[in-house]
N, C-alpha and C positions, 0 to 999 in steps of 0.2 A: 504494500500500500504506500502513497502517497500524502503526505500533510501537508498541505500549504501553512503554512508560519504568514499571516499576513502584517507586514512592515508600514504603518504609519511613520510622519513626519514624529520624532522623537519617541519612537522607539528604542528600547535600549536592552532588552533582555531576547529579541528575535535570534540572535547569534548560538546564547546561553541555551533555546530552547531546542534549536535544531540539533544540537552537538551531545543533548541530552536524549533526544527520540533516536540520531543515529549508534549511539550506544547500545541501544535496546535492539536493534535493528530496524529502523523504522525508518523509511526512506523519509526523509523532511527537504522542502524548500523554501526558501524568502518569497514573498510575493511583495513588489512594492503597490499599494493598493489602487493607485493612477492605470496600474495595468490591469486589472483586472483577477477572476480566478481562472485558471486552467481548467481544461476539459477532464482531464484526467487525475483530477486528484479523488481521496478516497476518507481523507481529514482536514480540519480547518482549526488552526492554533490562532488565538489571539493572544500575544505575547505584553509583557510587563513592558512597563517603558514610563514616558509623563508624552502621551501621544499632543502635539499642538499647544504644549506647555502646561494642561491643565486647565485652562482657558476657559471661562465660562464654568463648566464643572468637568468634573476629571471625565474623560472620553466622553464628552457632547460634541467634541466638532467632529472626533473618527468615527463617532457614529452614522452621521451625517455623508460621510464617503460614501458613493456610488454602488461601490465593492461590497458595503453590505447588505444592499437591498438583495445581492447575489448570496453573500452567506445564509440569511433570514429563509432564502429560497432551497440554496441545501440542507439546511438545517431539516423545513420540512420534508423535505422527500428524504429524510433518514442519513443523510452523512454525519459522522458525528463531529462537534465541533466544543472546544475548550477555551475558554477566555480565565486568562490569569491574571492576578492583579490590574493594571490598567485597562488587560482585556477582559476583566471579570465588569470592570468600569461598564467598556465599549458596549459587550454585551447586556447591559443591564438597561444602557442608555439605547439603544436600538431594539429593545421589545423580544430580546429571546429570553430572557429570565424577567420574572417577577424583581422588584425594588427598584434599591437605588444606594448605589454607595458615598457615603459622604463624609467629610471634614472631621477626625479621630475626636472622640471626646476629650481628649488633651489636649487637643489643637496643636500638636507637634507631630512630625515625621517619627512613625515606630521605624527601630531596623532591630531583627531579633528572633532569636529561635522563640515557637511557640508551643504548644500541646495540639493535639488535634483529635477528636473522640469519632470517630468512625462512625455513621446513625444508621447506616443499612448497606449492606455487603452485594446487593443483585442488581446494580447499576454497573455499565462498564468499566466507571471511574473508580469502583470500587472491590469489584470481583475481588481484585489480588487479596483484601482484605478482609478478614473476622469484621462482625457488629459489636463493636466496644472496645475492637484495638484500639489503642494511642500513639500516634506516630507525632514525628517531632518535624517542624517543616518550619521554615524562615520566611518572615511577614521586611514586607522592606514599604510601606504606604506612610502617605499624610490623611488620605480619604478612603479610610477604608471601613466604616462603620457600618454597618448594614442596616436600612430602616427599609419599612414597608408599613402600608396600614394595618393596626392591631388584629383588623377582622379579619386581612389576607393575610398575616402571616399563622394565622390558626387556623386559614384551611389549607395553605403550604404545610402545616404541621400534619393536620390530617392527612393530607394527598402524601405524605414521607417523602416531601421533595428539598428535606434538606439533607445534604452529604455529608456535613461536616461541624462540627460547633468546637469552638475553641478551649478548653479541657486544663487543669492539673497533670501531673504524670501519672496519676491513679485515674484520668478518667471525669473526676467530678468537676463539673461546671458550675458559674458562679460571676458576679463581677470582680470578684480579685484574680482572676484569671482571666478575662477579657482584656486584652490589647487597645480598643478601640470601643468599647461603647458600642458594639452591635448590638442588636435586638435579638435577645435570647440566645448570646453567645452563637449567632450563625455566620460561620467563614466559608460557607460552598453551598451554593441549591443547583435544582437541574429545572429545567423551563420544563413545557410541555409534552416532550418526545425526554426517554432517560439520555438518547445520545446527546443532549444537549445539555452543559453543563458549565457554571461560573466558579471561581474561588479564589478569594484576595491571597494569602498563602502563594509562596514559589514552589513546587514541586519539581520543577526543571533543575531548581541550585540544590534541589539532595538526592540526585539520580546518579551522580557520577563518584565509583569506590575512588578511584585515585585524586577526588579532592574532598570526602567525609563520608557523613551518614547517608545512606540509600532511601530511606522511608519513603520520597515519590515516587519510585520509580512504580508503583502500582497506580498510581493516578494517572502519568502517561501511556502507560500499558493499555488503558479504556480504550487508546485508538484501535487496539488490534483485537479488541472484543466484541465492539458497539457493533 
């Protein structure tokens, strides 16, 4: 298979992402998003970065790109597709996930290993994983808080479309263990389709042995499952 890694203007983790899916064996490519997607791809990576500075709100202008009225479009027809950090942003801001990521409740930039409590194991993003492991994954955001209205995110809760909630090392959640002020501790949901899936968390910066810990490399693995 194929990933398209799609490259906005201030992208900065698209490099980071590719060198982490070729690891795994997973063919990856840059798209810069003025071009367009290719026929042939089989995945859609939205890569970390401060896409157009931030500007307006974190990924409002990249969402806006042309390129993704074309993601929106494979999304439905079942490609599966990954927005991380500023692409967890893009994504949220062009209508494939529910919310909206914003301005950390400290109102400073996190950069820092976090906990991550795994909330259901039959998504592709999470195959690799048990329901209640704890993996450990690096948050690098200013706006990465997760809000949604109270009533939609308790039928997000019902539907079990969150992937991830931010955790202790035993698992338990809490706001002394919340990085940012999200809304019941949520750092990943899946839109509509499971192939479709957000999460402020790098998974890409803990998939390679020879520079740490491994814990994403089962989130990237979704491509080869979805």
């Amino acid at each position: 298979m194929t990933v398209s890694i799609i490259r906005f203007g201030g992208s900065n983790c698209d490099r980071d992402a590719e060198r982490a899916l070729e690891h795994l064996d997973i063919d990856a490519e840059i798209v810069w998003h003025e071009d367009g997607l290719p026929e042939d791809l089989s995945g859609i990576m939205l890569p970390g970065g401060f896409s157009y500075g931030d500007y307006l709100r974190a990924g409002a202008m990249a969402a806006r790109s042309p390129i993704m009225e074309a993601v929106r479009e494979a999304a439905a027809d079942g490609i599966p597709v990954l927005g991380v950090c500023n692409g967890a942003q893009i994504g949220c801001e062009s209508g494939l996930t529910e919310g909206a990521f914003t301005t950390n409740e400290s109102a400073r930039f996190q950069c820092e290993h976090v906990y991550l409590r795994v909330e259901r194991d039959d998504t592709p993003w999470t195959a690799a994983y048990e329901e209640g492991d704890v993996i450990e994954i690096p948050i690098a955001h200013g706006e990465g808080r997760y809000e949604v209205d109270d009533d939609r995110l308790a039928e997000l809760e019902d539907e079990d479309r969150v992937l991830f909630r931010y955790c202790d090392e035993n698992g338990e959640t809490g706001p002394d263990v919340n990085p940012n002020g999200s809304k019941h501790n949520v750092a990943g949901v899946i839109g509509d389709r499971e192939t479709v899936a957000v999460l402020m968390p790098h998974p890409e910066r803990v998939t390679l042995p020879d520079i740490g810990p491994t814990d994403g490399q089962g989130v990237l693995q979704g491509f080869e499952s979805a």
